[in-house]
ZASEFI-588713 format. One record per residue: x, y negated, z negated of N, C-alpha, C, O in turn; residue number from 1. Coordinates in Angstrom, 2 decimals. Example, Ala and Ser with C-alpha at 12.3 -4.5 7.8 and 13.67 -1.06 7.14 Angstrom:
% ZASEFI-588713
        nu        nv        nw       cau       cav       caw        cu        cv        cw        ou        ov        ow   seq
     13.19      5.69     -7.80     12.30      4.50     -7.80     13.20      3.30     -7.80     14.24      3.32     -8.46     1
     12.85      2.25     -7.08     13.67      1.06     -7.14     12.90     -0.03     -7.87     13.41     -1.14     -8.04     2
END
This chain:
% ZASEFI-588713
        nu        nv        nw       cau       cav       caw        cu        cv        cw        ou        ov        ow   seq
    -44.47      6.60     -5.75    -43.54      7.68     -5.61    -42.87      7.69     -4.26    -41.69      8.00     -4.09     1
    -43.79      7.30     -3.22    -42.90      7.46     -1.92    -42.15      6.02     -1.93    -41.37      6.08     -0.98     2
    -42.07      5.22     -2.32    -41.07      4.19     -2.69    -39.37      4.85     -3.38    -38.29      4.50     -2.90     3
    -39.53      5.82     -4.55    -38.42      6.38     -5.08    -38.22      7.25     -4.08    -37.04      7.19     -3.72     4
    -38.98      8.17     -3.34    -38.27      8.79     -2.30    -37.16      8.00     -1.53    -35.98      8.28     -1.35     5
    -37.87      6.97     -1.15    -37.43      6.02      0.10    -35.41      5.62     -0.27    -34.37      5.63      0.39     6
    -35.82      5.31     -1.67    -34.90      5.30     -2.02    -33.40      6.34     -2.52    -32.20      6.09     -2.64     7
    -34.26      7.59     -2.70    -33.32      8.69     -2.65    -32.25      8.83     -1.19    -31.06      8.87     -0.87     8
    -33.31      8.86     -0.77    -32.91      9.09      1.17    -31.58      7.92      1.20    -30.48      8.11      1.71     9
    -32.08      6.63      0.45    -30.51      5.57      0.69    -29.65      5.84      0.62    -28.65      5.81      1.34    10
    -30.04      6.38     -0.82    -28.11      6.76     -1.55    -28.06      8.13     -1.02    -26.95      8.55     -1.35    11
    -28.77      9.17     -0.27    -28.26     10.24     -0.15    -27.36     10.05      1.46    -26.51     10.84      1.88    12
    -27.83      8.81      2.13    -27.21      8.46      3.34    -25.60      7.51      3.09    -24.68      7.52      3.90    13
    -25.62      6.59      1.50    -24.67      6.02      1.46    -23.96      6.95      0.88    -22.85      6.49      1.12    14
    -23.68      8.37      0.03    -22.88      9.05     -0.29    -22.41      9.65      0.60    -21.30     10.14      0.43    15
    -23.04      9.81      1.79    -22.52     10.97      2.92    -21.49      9.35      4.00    -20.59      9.62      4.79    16
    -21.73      8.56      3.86    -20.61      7.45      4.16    -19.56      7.40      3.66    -18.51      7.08      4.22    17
    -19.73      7.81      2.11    -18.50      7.40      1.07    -17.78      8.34      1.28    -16.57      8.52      1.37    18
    -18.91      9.12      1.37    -17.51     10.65      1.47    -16.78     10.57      2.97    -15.56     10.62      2.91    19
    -17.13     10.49      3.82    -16.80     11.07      5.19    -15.64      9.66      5.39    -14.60      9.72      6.04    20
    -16.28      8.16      4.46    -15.41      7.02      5.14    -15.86      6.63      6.19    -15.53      5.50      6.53    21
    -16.53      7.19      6.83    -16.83      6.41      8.48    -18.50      6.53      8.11    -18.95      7.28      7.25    22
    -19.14      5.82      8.76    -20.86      5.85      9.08    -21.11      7.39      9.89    -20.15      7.99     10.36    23
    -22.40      7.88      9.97    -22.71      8.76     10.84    -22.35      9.19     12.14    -22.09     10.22     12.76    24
    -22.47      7.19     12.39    -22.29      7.43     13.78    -20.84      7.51     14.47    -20.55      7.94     15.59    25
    -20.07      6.98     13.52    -18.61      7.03     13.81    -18.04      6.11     14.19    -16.82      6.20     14.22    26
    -18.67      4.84     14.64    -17.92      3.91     15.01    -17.94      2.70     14.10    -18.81      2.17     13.40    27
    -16.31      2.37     14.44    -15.89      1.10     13.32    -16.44      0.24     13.83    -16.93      0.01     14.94    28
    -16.25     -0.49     12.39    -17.23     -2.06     12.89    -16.29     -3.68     12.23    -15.54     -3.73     11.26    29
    -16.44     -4.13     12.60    -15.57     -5.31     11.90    -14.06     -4.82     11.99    -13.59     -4.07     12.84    30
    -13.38     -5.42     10.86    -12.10     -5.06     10.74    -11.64     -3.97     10.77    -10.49     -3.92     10.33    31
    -12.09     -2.96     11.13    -11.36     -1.42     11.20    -11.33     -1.47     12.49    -10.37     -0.93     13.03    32
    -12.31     -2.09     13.31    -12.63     -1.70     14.71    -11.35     -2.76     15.40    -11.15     -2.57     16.60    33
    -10.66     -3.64     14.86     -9.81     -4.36     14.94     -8.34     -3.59     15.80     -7.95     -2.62     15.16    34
     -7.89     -3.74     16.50     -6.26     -3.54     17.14     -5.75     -3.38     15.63     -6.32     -3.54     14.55    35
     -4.60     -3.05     15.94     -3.66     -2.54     14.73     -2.82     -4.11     14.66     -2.87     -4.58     13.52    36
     -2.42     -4.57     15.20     -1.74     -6.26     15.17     -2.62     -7.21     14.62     -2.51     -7.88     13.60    37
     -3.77     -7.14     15.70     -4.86     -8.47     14.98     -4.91     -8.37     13.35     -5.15     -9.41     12.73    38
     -4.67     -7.02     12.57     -5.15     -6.67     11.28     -3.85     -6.69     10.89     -4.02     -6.68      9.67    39
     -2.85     -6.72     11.03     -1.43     -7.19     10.64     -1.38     -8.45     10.36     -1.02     -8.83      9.25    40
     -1.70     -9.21     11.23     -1.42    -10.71     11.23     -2.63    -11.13     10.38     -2.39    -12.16      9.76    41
     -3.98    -10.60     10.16     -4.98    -11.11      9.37     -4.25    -10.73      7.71     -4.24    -11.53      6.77    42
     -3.83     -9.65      7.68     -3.29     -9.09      6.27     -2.03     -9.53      5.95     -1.61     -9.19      4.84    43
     -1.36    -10.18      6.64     -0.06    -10.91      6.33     -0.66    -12.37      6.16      0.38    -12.95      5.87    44
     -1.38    -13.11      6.15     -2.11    -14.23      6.01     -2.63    -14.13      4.89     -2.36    -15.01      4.07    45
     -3.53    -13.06      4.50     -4.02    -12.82      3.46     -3.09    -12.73      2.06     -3.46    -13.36      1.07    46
     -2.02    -12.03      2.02     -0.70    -11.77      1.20     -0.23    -13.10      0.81      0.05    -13.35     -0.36    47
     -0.08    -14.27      2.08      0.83    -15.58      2.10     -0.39    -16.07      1.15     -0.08    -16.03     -0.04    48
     -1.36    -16.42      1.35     -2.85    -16.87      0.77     -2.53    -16.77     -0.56     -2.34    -17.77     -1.26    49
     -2.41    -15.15     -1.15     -2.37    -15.29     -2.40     -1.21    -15.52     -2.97     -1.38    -15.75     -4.17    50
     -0.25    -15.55     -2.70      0.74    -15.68     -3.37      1.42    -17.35     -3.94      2.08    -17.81     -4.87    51
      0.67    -17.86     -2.57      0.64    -19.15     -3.12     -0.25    -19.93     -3.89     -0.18    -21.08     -4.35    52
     -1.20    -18.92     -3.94     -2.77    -19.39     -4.47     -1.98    -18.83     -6.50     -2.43    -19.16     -7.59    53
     -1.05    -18.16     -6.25     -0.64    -17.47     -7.68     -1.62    -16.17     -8.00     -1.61    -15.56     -9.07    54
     -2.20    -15.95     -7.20     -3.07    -14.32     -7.49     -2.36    -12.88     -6.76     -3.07    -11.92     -6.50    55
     -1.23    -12.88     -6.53     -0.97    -11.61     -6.01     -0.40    -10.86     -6.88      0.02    -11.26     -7.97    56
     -0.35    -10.02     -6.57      0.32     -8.48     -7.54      1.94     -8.76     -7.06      2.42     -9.22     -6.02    57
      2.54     -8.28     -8.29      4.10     -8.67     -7.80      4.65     -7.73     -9.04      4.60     -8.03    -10.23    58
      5.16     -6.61     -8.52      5.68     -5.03     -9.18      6.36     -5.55     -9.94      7.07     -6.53     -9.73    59
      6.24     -5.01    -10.83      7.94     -5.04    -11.64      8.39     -3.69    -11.52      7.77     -2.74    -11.02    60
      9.92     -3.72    -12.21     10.58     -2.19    -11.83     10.15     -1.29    -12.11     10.35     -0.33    -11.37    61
      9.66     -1.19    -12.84      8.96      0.62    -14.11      7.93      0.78    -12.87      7.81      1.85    -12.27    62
      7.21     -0.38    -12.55      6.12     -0.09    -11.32      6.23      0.44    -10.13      5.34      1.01     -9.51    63
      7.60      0.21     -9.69      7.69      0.00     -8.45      8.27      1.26     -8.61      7.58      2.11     -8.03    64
      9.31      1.76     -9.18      9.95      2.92     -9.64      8.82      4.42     -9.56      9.17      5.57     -9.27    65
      7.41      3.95     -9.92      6.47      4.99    -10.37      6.00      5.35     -8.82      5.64      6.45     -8.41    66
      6.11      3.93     -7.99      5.40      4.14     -6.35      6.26      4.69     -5.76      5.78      5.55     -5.02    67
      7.82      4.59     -5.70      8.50      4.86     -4.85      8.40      6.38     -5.03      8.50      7.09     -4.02    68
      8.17      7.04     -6.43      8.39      8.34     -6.64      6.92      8.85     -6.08      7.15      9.52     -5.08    69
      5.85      8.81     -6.28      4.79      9.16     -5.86      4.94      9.47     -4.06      4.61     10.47     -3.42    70
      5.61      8.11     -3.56      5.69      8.34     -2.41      6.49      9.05     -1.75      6.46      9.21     -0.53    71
      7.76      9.83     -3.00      8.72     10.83     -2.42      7.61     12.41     -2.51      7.40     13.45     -1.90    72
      7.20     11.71     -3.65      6.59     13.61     -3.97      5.71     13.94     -2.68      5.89     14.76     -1.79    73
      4.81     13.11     -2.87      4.02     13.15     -0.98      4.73     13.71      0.04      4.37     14.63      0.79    74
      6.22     12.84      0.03      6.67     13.19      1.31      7.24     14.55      1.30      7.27     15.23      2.33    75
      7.69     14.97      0.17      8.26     16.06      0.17      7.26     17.06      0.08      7.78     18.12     -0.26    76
      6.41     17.12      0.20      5.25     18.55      0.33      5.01     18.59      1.61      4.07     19.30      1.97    77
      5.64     17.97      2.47      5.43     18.71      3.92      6.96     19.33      4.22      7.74     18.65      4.89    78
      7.21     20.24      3.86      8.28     21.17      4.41      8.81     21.01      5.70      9.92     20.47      5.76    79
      8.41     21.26      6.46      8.59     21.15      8.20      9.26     19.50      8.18      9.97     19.05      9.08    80
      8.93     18.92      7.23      9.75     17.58      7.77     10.73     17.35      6.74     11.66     16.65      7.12    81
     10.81     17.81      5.33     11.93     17.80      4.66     13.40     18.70      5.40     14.60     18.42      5.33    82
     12.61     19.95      6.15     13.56     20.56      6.87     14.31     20.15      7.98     15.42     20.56      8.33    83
     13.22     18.87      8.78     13.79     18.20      9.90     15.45     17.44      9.42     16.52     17.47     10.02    84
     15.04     16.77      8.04     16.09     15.69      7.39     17.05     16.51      7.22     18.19     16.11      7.44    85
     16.79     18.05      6.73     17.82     18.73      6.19     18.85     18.76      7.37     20.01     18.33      7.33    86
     18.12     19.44      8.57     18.76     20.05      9.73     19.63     18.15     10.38     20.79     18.18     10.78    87
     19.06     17.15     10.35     19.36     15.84     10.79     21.19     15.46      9.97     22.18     14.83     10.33    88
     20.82     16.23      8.84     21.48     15.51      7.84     22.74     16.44      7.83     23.83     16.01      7.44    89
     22.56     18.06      8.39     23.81     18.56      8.57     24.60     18.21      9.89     25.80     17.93      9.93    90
     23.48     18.28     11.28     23.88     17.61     12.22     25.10     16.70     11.93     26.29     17.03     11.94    91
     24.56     15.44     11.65     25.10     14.16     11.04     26.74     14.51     10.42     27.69     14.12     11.09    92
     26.99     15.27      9.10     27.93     15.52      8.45     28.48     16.37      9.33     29.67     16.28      9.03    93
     28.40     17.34     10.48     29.17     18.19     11.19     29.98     17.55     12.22     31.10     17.92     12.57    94
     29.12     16.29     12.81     30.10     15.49     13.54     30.85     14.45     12.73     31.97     14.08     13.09    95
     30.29     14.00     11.74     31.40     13.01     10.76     33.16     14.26     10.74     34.30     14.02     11.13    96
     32.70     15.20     10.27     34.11     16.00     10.14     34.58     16.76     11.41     35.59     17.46     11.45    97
     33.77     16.54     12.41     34.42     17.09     13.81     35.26     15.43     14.37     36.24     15.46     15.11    98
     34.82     14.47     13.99     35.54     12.85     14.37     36.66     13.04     13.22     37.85     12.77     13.42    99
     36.28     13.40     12.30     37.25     13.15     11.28     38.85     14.48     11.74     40.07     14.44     11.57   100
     38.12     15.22     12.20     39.56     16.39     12.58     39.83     15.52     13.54     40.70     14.77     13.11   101
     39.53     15.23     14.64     40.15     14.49     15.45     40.72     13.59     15.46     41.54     13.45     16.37   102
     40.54     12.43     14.35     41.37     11.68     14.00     42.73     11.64     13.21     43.46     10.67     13.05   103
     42.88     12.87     12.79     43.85     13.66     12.08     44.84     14.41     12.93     46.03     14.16     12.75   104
     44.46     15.31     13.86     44.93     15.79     14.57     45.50     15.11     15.83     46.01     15.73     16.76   105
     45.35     13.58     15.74     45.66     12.94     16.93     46.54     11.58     16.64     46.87     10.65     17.37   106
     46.79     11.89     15.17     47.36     10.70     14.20     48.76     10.52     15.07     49.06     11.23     16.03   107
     49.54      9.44     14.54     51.00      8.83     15.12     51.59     10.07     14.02     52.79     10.21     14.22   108
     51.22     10.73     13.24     52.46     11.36     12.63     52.33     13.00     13.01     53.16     13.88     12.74   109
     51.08     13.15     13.72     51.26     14.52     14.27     51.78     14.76     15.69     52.90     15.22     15.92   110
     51.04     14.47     16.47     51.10     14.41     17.92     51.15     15.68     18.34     51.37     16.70     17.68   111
     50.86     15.50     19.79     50.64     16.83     20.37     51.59     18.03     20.77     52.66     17.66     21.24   112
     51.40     19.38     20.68     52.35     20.43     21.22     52.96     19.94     21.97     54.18     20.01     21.76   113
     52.46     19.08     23.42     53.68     18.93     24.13     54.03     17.67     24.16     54.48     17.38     25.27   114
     54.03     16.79     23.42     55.15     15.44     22.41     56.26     16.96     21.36     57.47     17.21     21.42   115
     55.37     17.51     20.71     56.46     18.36     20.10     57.83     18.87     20.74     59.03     18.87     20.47   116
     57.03     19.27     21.67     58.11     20.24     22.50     58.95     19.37     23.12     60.09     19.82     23.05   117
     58.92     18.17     23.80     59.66     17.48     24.57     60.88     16.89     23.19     62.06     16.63     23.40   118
     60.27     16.81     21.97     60.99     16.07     21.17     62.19     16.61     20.33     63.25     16.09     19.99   119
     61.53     18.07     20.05     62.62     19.63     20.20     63.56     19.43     21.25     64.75     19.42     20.95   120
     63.15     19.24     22.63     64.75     19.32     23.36     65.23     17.85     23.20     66.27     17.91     22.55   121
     65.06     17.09     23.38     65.43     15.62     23.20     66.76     16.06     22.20     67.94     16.05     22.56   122
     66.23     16.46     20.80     67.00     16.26     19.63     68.10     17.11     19.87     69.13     16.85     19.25   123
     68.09     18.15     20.70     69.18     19.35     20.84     70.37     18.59     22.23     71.55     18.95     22.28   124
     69.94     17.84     22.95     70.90     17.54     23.51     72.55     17.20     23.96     73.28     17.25     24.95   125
     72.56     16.82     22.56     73.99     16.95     21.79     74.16     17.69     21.15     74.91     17.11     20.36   126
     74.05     18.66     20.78     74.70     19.64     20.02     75.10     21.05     21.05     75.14     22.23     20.70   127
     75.37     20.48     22.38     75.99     21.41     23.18     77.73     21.13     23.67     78.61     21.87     24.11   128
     77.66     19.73     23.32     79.23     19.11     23.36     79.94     19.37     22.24     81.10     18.97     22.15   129
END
């Protein structure tokens, strides 16, 4: 019986791993404990590996279609940052049409009050003879 104990105690120590993701003690070990690059370049090796080996996963559209949406719905449940895009995105369109008046208002066929005005007396010059 103290053998099945022994063994309770395992799995009651490997569930409290599974859940939490990290060990007790908290520190990574192997590849987690890795730089963020070293594990880039190991996982981009790994990808090239299979793909030439013919074992990689390779989406098709209906698939890829199902991730991209999953990964909008995610993104969109944080408010505070859908609102950032919102506020980014009027920004954005307020100066597109503040460049855009200006380019209008500064066109060869408008020109300015005082091109106007000089071009008003110009034209009246003769019509005093």
């Amino acid at each position: 019986m103290a053998t099945s104990q022994g063994n309770d105690q395992g799995k009651s120590s490997q569930k409290d791993e599974s859940q939490s993701g990290q060990k007790s003690g908290g520190s990574k070990r192997g590849f987690a404990a890795m730089d963020e690059e070293p594990q880039r370049e190991i996982a981009s090796k790994g990808g090239q590996a299979a793909h030439q080996k013919g074992t990689a996963h390779e989406f098709d559209s209906e698939e890829a279609r199902r991730a991209g949406q999953k990964g909008g719905e995610a993104v969109s449940r944080d408010r505070e940052h859908m609102a950032e895009i919102g506020r980014k995105g009027g920004e954005s369109r307020q100066s597109a049409n503040r460049e855009e008046a200006a380019k209008s208002t500064s066109s060869t066929r408008g020109g300015t009050s005082e091109q106007h005005a000089k071009a008003g007396r110009q034209s009246h010059k003769n019509d005093e003879k």
